[in-house]
C-alpha positions, 0 to 999 in steps of 0.5 A: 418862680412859683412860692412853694408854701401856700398861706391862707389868712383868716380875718381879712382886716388890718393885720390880716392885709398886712400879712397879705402884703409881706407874702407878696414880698416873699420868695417863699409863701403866697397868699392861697386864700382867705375866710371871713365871716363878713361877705364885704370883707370876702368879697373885698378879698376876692377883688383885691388878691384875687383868691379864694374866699370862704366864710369859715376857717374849716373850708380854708384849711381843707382847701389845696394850696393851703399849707398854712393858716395866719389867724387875724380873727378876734382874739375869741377866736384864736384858739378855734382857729389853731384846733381846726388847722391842727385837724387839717394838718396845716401849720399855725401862725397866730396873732397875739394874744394866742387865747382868752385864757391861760387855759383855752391858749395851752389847749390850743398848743397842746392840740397842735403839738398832738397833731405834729403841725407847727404853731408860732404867734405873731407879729409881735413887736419882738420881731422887730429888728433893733429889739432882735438887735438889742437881744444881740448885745444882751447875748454877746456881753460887750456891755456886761451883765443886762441889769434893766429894761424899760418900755413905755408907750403912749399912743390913741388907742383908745380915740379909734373906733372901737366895739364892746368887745374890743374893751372886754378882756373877757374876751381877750382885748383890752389894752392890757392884753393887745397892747401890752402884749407886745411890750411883755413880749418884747421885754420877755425877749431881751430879758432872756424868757422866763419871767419869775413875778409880776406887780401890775396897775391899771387906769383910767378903767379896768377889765380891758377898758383900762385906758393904761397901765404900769408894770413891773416884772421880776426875770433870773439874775436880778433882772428887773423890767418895767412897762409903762402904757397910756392909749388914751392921746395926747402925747405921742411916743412917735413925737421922740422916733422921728415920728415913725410908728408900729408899722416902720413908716413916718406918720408924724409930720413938721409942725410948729410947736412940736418941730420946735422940740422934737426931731421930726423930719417928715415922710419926704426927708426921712432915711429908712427907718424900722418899726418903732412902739414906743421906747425900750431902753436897756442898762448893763453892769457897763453901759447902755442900749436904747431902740431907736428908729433905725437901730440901737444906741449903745452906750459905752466907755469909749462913747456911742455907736450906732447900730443900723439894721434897717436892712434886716426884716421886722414885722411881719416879714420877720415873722415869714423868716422865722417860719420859714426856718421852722419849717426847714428844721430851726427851732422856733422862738415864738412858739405856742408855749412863748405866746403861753408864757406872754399871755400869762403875763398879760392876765397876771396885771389884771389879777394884780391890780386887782389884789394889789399883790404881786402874782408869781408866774407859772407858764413862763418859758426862757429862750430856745426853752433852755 
């Protein structure tokens, strides 16, 4: 059976591979092409997926076959890239963050809303399946009103190779913006939306070279969210989820002493797992939820269930099915004014640490924009 609906992928590097392979797995989207303006990476492309490649997004989007345009480029990028599928008339899914700024980023929805053609932004971690799990148990009031969620994560990002720019939030990297992203996206989602204030630090640098950050957000209803990262090694969040990582696979094997302390199973023995950034865990007026590597932990007065949804997608499969749902007429979630109001929320650390005040947003949207 031959995919009805053509997607082209702009930047062919990691994320741009990742989505290569999640519309190999699909039923519904393939892979129609590539642009990169680096001819190794196009030239890698041609060999590896055996599609067309070009160097500039406008060849692409104007190219048969292509319906819609995955944007993996640098972030400085991102909003270029959405104006010209929107003059194409080709559907949008964009890596977070959506822009540079407030500003570019609500240009660039503006400009596809005028154009009539979709724009969704991911893969976030808030597409991750026991994050959509822990938003069920917010909605269907088992555990009672959601008081708090905290998120804290601590990775290497900042040991990995990275450029300049990479560390320039001017240019819409950073921690802050990459990283945090997905937590404010994730703590935006089980929290209901609409963020009402946020107080934010940094350390260990600023600007984007910020090696973390701590942050606390205000929402509706007297719900309050924390988030908490460090990229600069040492302990790792994998050492507490099995060892598994962002991308749903173990990457941490048994190996005294850390074996001695954490529950690591290893690559060979491990059950299936989803994917895991860092720790999210939830109280309500009647209980407790946490995220784990499978699932969710929900705690309540008779005890603890397990919630096992290693069957449901995450990543960037998850974000394939959302978009097939918008295109067949659902209302999307992770639409250019949910990216406008996660972005908001990433400048506005910086602007906090910076003063030192709390900075009330502004862009904020709530879930299905009720």
């Amino acid at each position: 059976m031959t995919a009805e609906v053509g997607v082209g992928v702009a930047g062919w590097g990691a994320a741009g591979r990742l989505m290569a392979a999640a519309l190999g797995r699909s039923d519904r989207f393939r892979l129609a092409g590539i642009a990169d303006r680096d001819p190794a990476s196009r030239d890698a492309a041609r060999r590896d997926a055996e599609v067309p490649a070009y160097q500039r997004v406008e060849d692409l989007v104007a190219a048969p076959g292509v319906d819609v345009l995955y944007v993996a480029t640098p972030t400085a990028h991102h909003a270029e890239a959405i104006v010209a599928a929107a003059a194409a008339g080709v559907d949008v899914v964009c890596e977070k963050p959506a822009a540079r700024t407030v500003a570019e980023a609500m240009f660039a929805v503006q400009t596809a809303a005028d154009a009539g053609v979709q724009l969704l932004v991911g893969a976030s971690h808030s597409y991750d399946a026991p994050v959509r799990a822990l938003r069920e148990v917010v909605e269907c009031g088992r555990l009672g009103a959601l008081t708090s969620v905290e998120s804290s994560c601590h990775t290497d990002w900042h040991r990995r190779p990275r450029t300049s720019a990479d560390l320039d939030a001017t240019m819409g990297n950073g921690l802050v913006l990459r990283q945090g992203a997905h937590q404010f996206d994730v703590l935006r989602l089980v929290c209901g939306g609409a963020a009402r204030s946020v107080s934010g630090l940094t350390f260990g640098g600023a600007g984007g070279a910020e090696r973390g950050f701590a942050a606390h957000l205000r929402f509706a209803d007297g719900i309050v969210a924390s988030a908490y990262y460090h990229g600069g090694g040492g302990f790792d969040s994998r050492l507490t989820t099995w060892g598994v990582g962002e991308l749903g696979t173990v990457e941490l094997e048994p190996a005294p002493p850390l074996a001695d302390f954490f529950a690591l199973p290893g690559s060979a023995a491990a059950p299936p797992v989803t994917p895991t950034f860092g720790r999210t865990t939830a109280t309500f007026d009647s209980g407790g939820a946490v995220v784990t590597a499978t699932g969710l932990l929900v705690f309540d007065e008779r005890g603890v269930d397990v919630v096992d949804v290693t069957d449901r997608p995450s990543g960037w499969d998850a974000v394939l099915v959302e978009l097939a749902d918008v295109l067949d007429g659902a209302a999307p979630v992770h639409d250019g004014a949910w990216a406008v109001a996660t972005l908001e929320v990433c400048i506005a650390i910086h602007r906090s640490a910076a003063t030192g005040a709390p900075v009330e947003l502004r862009h904020q949207i709530a879930l299905s924009h009720e």
